[in-house]
ZATISE-660774 format. One record per residue (C-alpha): residue in three letters; y, x negated, z. Coordinates in steps of 0.5 Angstrom, whole numbers, padded with zeros to 4 digits, always signed. Example, Ala and Ser with C-alpha at 12.3 -4.5 7.8 and 13.67 -1.06 7.14 Angstrom:
2
Ala-0009-0025+0016
Ser-0002-0027+0014
! end
This chain:
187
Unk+0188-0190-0339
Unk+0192-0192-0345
Unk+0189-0198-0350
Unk+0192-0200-0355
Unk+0188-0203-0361
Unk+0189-0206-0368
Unk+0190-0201-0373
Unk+0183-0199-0375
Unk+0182-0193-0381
Unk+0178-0188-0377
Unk+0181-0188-0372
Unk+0189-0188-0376
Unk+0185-0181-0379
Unk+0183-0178-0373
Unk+0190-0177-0371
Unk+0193-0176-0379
Unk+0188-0171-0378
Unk+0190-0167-0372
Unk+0198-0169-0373
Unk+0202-0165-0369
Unk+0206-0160-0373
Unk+0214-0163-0371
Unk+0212-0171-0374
Unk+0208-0168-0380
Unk+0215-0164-0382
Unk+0219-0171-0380
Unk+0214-0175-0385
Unk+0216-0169-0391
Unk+0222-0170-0390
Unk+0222-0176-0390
Unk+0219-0176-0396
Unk+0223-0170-0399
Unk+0216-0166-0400
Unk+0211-0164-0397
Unk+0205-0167-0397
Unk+0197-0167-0394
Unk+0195-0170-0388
Unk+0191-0175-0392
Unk+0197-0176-0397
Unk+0202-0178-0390
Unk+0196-0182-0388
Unk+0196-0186-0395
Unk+0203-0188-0394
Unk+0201-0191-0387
Unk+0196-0195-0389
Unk+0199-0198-0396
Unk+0205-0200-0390
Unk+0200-0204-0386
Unk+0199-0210-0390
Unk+0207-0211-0390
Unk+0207-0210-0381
Unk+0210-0214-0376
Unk+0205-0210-0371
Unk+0200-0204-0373
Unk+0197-0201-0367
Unk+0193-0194-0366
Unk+0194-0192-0358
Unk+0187-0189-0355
Unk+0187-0185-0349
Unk+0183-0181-0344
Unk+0175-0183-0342
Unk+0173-0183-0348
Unk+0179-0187-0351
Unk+0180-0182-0357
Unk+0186-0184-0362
Unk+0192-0180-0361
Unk+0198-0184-0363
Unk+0199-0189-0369
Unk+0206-0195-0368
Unk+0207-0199-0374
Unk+0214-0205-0374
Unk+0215-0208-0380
Unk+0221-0213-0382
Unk+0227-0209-0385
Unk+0230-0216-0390
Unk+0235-0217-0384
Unk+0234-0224-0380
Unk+0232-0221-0373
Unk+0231-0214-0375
Unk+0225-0209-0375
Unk+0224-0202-0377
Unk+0218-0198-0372
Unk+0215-0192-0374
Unk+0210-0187-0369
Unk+0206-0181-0370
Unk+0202-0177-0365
Unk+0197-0173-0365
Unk+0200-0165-0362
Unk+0206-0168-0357
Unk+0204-0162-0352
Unk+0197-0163-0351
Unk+0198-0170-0351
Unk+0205-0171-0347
Unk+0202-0175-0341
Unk+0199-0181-0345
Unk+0205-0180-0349
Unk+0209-0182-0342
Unk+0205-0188-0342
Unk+0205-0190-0348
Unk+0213-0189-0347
Unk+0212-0194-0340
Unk+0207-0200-0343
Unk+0212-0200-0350
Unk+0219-0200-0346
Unk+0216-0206-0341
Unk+0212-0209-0348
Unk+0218-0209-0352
Unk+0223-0215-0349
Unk+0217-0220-0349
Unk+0215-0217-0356
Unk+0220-0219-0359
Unk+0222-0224-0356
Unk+0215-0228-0359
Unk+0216-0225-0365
Unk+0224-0227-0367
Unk+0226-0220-0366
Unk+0233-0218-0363
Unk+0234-0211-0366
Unk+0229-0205-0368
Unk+0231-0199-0371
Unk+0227-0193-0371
Unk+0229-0185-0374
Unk+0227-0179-0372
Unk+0228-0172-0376
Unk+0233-0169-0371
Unk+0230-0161-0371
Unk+0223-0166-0368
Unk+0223-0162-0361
Unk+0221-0169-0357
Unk+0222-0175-0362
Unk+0229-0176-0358
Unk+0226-0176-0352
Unk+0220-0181-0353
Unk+0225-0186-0357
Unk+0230-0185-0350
Unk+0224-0187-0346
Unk+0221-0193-0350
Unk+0228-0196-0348
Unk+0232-0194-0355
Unk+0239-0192-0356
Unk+0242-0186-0360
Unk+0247-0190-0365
Unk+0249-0184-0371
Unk+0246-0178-0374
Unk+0245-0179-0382
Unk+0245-0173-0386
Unk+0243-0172-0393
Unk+0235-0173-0392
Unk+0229-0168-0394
Unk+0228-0165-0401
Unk+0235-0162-0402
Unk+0239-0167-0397
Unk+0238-0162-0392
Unk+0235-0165-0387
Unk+0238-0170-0381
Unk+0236-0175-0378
Unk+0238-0179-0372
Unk+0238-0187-0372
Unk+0235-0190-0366
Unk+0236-0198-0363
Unk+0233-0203-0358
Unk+0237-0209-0358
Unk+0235-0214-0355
Unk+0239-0218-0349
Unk+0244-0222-0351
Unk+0244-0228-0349
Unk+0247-0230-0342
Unk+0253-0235-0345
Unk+0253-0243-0343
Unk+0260-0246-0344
Unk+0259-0252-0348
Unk+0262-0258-0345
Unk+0269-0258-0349
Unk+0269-0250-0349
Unk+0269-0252-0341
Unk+0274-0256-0340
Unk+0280-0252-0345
Unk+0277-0247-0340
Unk+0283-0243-0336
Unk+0284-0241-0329
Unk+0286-0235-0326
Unk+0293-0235-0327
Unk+0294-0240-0331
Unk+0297-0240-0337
Unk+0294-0242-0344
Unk+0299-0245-0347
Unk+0300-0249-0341
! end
């Protein structure tokens, strides 16, 4: 069973802690150095206080922490940025998966009551799984983006979920300038 809770210091360190070693080099490379455990856990706390949504995911009988999910505004009306870290992605690849299930299914109605219609999420582009999980979350490759790491060595892959565009409703004037099938518009 996979729980999400309110993010919580002792349990953001227990998965800071034992970091899987592919999103530990992503968050170097983001930063364009390396750092420790506690120093990527810093970062993360100091975003807390700007998120839309900061949650750590339990898993197991015991409900041990293994992932940490943060959203936050990106300045645009509409659009936020996500960013997860887990613990060890084999050894935890099926509370992963459904995680991956209670995001995609929780992410239409999150939005939606948070007046959100884009996401966007990166991941380093040598991350053996990050791709794929971010694909069964419900998010769309848009681009590579070179010129990230120390050196600007580093490629990352630029990620979206857009929401679902609104079903259109013809206004009543629109309507009734509307053309039929083989009718000209200049009629």
């Amino acid at each position: 069973m996979i729980t999400l809770r309110p993010y919580e210091d002792y349990a953001a360190w227990a998965v800071f802690r034992a970091l899987d070693v592919h999103d530990h080099m992503e968050a170097e490379a983001v930063r364009g150095a390396s750092a420790t455990s506690l120093a990527l856990f810093a970062d993360w706390r100091v975003a807390q206080a700007h998120g839309l949504l900061s949650v750590v995911a339990h898993a197991g009988p015991a409900q041990r922490p293994f992932a940490v999910v943060t959203m936050g505004h990106t300045g645009q009306k509409g659009v936020a940025e996500a960013a997860m870290l887990a613990c060890d992605h084999a050894r935890h690849a099926c509370a992963l998966a459904r995680l991956a299930i209670i995001m995609r299914r929780g992410l239409p109605r999150y939005a939606t009551d948070s007046g959100i219609t884009r996401i966007e999420a990166r991941s380093w582009a040598a991350h053996p799984t990050a791709a794929r999980l971010l694909t069964a979350i419900g998010f769309t490759h848009e681009c590579d983006m070179p010129g990230f790491g120390r050196a600007g060595e580093a490629m990352f892959r630029q990620f979206a979920w857009n929401a679902p565009a609104p079903t259109a409703h013809p206004t009543p004037i629109a309507a009734a300038h509307a053309t039929q099938p083989g009718e000209s518009p200049c009629a």
